[in-house]
Every structure is written in structure tokens, then in C-alpha cells.
N, C-alpha and C positions, 0 to 999 in steps of 0.2 A: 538524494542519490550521492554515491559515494562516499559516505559517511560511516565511519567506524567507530566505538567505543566501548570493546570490551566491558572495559570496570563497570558500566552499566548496563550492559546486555545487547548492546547492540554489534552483531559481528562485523557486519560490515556488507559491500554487496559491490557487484560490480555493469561496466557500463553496457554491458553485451544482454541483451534482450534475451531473460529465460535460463542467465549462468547460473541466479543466488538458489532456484528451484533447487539442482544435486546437490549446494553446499548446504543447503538446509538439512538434507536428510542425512548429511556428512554431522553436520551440527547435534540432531536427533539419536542419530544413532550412539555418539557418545555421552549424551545425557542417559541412553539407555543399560551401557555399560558400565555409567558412575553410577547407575542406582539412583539416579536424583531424581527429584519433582517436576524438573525443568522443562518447558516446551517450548519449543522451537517455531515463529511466526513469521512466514516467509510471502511477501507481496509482490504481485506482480500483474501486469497487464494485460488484456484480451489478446495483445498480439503475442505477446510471449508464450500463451497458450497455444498457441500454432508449430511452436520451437522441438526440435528432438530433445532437451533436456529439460523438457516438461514431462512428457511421455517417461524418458528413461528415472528421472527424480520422481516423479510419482510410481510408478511402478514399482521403484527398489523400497521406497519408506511405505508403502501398502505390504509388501513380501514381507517387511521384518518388521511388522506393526511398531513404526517409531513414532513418537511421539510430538508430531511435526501438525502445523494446523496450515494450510495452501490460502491464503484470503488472494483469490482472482479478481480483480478492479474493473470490472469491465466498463469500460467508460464510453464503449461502442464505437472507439476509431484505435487503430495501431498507425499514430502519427496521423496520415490522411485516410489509410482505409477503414472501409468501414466494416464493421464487424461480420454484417449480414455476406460479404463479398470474400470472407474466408472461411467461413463455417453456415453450414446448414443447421446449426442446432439453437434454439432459442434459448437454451438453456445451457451457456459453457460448462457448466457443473456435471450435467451425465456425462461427462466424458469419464468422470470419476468411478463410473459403472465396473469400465473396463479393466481396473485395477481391482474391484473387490472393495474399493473404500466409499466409504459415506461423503455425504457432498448435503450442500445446506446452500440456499437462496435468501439473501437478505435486500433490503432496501436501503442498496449503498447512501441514500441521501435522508437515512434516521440512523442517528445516530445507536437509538437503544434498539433499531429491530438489528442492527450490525454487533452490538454489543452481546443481545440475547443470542444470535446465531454462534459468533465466535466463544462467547463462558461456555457454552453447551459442548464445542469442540474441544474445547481447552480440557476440560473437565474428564470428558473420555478419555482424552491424550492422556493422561493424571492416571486415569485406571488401567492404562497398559491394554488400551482396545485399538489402538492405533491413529493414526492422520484420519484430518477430513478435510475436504475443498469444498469453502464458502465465497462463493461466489455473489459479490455487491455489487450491485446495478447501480451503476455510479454514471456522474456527467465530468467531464474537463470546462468551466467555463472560460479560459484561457484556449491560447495557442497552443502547440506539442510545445514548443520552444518562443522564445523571444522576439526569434525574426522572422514568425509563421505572420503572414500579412492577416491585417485587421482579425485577430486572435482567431483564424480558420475559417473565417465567411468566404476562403476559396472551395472550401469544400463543406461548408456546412451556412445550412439556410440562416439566417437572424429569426427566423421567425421560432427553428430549433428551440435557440439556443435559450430564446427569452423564456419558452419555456419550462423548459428545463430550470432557468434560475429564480424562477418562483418557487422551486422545492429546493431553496438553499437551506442545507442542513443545519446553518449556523441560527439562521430566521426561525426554521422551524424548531428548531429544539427549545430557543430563548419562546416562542409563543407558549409551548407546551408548560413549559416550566412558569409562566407567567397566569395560565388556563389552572394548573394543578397548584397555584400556589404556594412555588416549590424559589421564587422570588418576583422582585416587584421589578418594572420597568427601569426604576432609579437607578435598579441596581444593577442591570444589566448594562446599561449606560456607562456605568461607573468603570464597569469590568471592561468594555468595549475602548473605554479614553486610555485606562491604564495602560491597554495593549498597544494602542495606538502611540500612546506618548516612548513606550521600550522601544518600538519598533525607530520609530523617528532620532531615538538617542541612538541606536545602531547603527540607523546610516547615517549621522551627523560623524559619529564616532568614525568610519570606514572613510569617510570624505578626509577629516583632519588628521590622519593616519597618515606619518612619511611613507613616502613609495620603497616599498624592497629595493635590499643592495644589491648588485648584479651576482657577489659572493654567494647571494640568500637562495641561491637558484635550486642549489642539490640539497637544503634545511627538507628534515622530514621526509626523505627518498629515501627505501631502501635500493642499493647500487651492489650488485653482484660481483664481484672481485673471481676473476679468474686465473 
């Protein structure tokens, strides 16, 4: 979140629940103008689906068949509520009905039934057939945030949750790939230390890092001059 990088496609997004929805189709629509290949991949949460500039950004990028792909995250809480207690529909995707555009269900916790859903979106996007909204059945094994007590067993059961993280996408994909001979145990190990070890030099690196100059405050703001 909050993350922006241009030079590699990443526009940016912002903290308000259901904003990055319009600027996608803001995004789309001038990929459609430069005549480019480009589409537009915009994420966003069950609860953001409840938001008016979900309704109003899907609606405008269906009207001008832009070339924008909606992946919905449904992870079945917005923060603590729970999904079922904002929507009567089991399906967040028909909502997509109502706009005229295509919508697609994937198994947020495989990684190739997400990947098959969204190339198939991408691809139409590509033929100038318009947006789709792909809607992953996804889980949060964490809290919303940090200081969500014991990672959300205020509102959700442990028995959930354990659930739920038997279909960890990371386990099942390394099994598949292990099943179809696609690599060996060793090797996934190998790949899992590596990560492990970057990850560890990162936060050693942020710990021995001197603390910002009081100066350093306004580095990197843009500041509006009136």
C-alpha cells in the first residue's frame, strides 16, 4: 500500500478504501488513447466493493470498454466485518452484471486458478473487448493491521482460521510443483532459505540504519506553494 513506481508500472494507489477503482479506469482510458497494448490491474478489497467509486469506476471503464482488469480480494472481512453482513450476494462478481461487463471467479488461494482467471481477462482487455472483475476467494491469515489483537480472534474463530491456512497458497503450489515434477523438495527449501536470509538482511539493514534528520521531514513531499 502506498507504493508508487511509475518506471515499472506501478502507478501508485491510495489510502482511502475504493479511490485506486476511478484512477484505474483514469489509467485505462489513456492507455486506450495512446493506442497501446497496456492494461490497467487494479486491487482492491470486499469492503471497497461496497464504496460509490466502485459502482461509479466500474460503470465508466464498462461505458468505454477500457482496458482495465478489477481483481476483487475478497478475503471475507472489511477490517472486522464480515462480508456476509454487507452483501447478500455470494458471489461479489455479479455485481459486475450490472455494468454490462464480464466477471470471472477464481480460487484466490491457487495461485494458477488466479493466474488462468486474470491471462483470460488481460487478454480480452488486449482485444479492445473491455474490463473484467475477477473476484479471488482469498483469506487474510493475519490481523487488518498490527495492533488487531491476537491477529483478529476478536472476531473471527481459531478454528476459521486454521482452516483456512491449510490452503496456504505458498504450501500448495510448492506440493503441486513437487507432485508434477516441476521441482524437488531441495529445491524449494533452498528457495524458501534464500528468502528468508534477504528478508533478515532487510531488517538487520533498517535496525543499523541512523534515524532521520529532523531536516529530513519534508525529503520526498510534494508541498504546494501558494
Amino acid at each position: 500500500m502506498h507504493i508508487a513506481a511509475p518506471e515499472i508500472g506501478i502507478v501508485g494507489c491510495s489510502g482511502i478504501a475504493g479511490a485506486g477503482i476511478p484512477i484505474a479506469a483514469g489509467v485505462g482510458l489513456s492507455s486506450k488513447l495512446r493506442k497501446t497494448d497496456q492494461v490497467c490491474v487494479s486491487f482492491f478489497g470486499d469492503g471497497a466493493s461496497n464504496t460509490g467509486a466502485f459502482h461509479e469506476g466500474m460503470n465508466l471503464a464498462s461505458l468505454w470498454e477500457l482496458p482495465v482488469v478489477y481483481v476483487l480480494e475478497n478475503n471475507l472481512y472489511a477490517i472486522s466485518t464480515p462480508a456476509v453482513r454487507s452483501s447478500k450476494l455470494k458471489n461479489l462478481s455479479d455485481r459486475a452484471a450490472a455494468y454490462g461487463m464480464r466477471s470471472a471467479v477464481a480460487d484466490g488461494m491457487d495461485v494458477l486458478s488466479v493466474y488462468q482467471a486474470v491471462s483470460e481477462a488481460v487478454e480480452r482487455a488486449r482485444k479492445g473487448q473491455g474490463p473484467t472483475l475477477v473476484e479471488c476467494k482469498t483469506y487474510r491469515f493475519r490481523g487488518h493491521h498490527e495492533g488487531d489483537p491476537k491477529k483478529g480472534e476478536t472476531y473471527r474463530t481459531k478454528q476459521e482460521m486454521d482452516e483456512w491456512e491449510k490452503r496456504d497458497p505458498i504450501i500448495r503450489l510448492g506440493d503441486k510443483m513437487i507432485k508434477d515434477r516441476k521441482a524437488t523438495q531441495a529445491e524449494l527449501d533452498a528457495i524458501n532459505q534464500e528468502t528468508m536470509k534477504e528478508i533478515e538482511d532487510a531488517v538487520a539493514f533498517a535496525k543499523e540504519s541512523p534515524s532521520p534528520k529532523p531536516e529530513d521531514v519534508t525529503s520526498y513531499l510534494f508541498v504546494s506553494e501558494r
